[in-house]
C-alpha positions in Angstrom: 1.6 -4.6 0.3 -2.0 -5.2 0.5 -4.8 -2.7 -0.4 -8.2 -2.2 -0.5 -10.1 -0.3 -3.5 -13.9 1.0 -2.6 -16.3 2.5 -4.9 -19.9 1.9 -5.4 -19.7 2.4 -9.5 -17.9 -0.9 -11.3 -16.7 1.0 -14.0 -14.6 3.4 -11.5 -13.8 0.8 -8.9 -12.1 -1.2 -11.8 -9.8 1.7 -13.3 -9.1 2.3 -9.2 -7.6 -1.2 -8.9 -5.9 -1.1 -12.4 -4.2 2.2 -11.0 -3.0 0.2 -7.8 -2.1 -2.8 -9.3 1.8 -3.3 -9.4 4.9 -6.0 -8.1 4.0 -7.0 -4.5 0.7 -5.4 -4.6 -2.5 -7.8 -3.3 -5.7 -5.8 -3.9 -9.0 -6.8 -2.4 -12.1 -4.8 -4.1 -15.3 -3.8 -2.4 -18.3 -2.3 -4.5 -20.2 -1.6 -1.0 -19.5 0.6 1.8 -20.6 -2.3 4.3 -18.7 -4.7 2.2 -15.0 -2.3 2.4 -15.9 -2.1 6.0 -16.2 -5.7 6.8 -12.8 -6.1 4.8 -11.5 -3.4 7.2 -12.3 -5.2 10.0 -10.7 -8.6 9.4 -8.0 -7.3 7.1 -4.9 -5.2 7.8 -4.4 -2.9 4.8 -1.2 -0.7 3.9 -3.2 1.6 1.7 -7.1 2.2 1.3 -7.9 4.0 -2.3 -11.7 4.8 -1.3 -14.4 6.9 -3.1 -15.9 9.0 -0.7 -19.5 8.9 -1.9 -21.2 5.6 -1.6 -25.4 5.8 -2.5 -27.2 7.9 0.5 -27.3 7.7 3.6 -24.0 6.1 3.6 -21.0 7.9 2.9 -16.9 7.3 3.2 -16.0 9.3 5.7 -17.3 5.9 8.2 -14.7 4.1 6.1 -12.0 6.1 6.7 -12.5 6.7 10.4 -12.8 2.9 10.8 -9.1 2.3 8.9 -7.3 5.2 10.8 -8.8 3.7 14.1 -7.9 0.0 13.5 -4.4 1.4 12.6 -3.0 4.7 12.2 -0.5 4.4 10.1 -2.9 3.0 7.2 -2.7 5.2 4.5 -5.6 6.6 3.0 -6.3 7.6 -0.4 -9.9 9.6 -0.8 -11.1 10.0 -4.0 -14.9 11.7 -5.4 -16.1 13.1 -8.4 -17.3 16.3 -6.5 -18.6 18.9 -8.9 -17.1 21.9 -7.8 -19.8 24.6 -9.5 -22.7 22.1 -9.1 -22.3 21.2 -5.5 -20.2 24.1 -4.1 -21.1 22.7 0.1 -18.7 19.6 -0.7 -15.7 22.1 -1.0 -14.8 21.4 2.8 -14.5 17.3 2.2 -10.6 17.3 1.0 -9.7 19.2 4.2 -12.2 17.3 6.4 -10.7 14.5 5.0 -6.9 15.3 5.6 -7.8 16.3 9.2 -9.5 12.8 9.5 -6.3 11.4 8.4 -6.2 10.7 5.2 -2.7 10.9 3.3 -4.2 12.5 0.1 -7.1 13.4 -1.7 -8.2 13.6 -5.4 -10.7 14.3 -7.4 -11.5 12.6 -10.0 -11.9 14.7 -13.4 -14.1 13.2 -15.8 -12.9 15.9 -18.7 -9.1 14.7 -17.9 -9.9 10.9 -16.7 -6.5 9.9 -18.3 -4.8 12.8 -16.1 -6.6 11.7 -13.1 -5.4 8.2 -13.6 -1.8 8.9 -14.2 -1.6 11.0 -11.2 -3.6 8.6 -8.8 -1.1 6.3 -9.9 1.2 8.5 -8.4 0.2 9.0 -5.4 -0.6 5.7 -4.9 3.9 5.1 -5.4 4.5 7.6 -2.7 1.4 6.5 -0.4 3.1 3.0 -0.3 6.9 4.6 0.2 6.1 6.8 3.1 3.8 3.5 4.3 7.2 1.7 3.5 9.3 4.0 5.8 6.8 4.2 8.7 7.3 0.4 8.7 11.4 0.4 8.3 11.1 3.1 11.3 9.0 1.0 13.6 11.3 -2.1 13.2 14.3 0.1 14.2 12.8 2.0 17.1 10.8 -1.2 18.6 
């Protein structure tokens, strides 16, 4: 399974790919927007673990659009470190993102960062099963 980890800070972007890191897993890394899009483009990825939040204007919602376009069935992992007293506007991203078409969305809590990690972890298992199946199902119908 091959997937993609994006996040602009390299402290973050390395405990990402740690988390995604397991037997038959290739994992590219982009530190850029621009960078995770040109991957994108010439790569096909099973999962995308993405921040959402790269430095302004940019942001990951581009990134996400681009992977569910280029194929569908691309699962997408969206991740921030959204404040939710702080910066109480960002409450619609998790369901914006979901609608875009993203398989799940986490934040990442810095007061429980071991938390976070161990369940990212997690979802990156069942990401990559229900990726699994969607494959198995297209081989048997096609």
């Amino acid at each position: 399974m091959r997937i993609l980890v994006a996040d602009d800070v390299p402290g973050q972007l390395a405990d990402l790919a740690q988390a995604a890191r397991g037997p038959g897993r290739e994992i590219l890394q982009a530190s850029k927007k621009d960078e995770a899009v040109e991957l994108v483009k010439k790569n096909k990825f099973d999962l995308i673990i993405q921040d959402l939040w790269f430095p302004a204007p940019e942001d990951g919602f581009e990134l996400l659009d681009l992977a569910k376009e280029r194929d569908p069935d691309t699962q997408v992992i969206v991740v921030t470190s959204r404040d939710a007293i702080q910066e109480p506007e960002r409450d619609a991203e998790g369901p914006e993102a979901m609608a875009k078409g993203a398989y799940d969305y986490i934040e990442r809590d810095k007061t429980r960062y071991r938390w976070f990690l161990e369940m990212l972890s997690l979802r990156i298992a069942r990401a990559l099963e229900f990726r699994e199946q969607l494959l198995l199902s297209e081989r048997a119908n096609g």
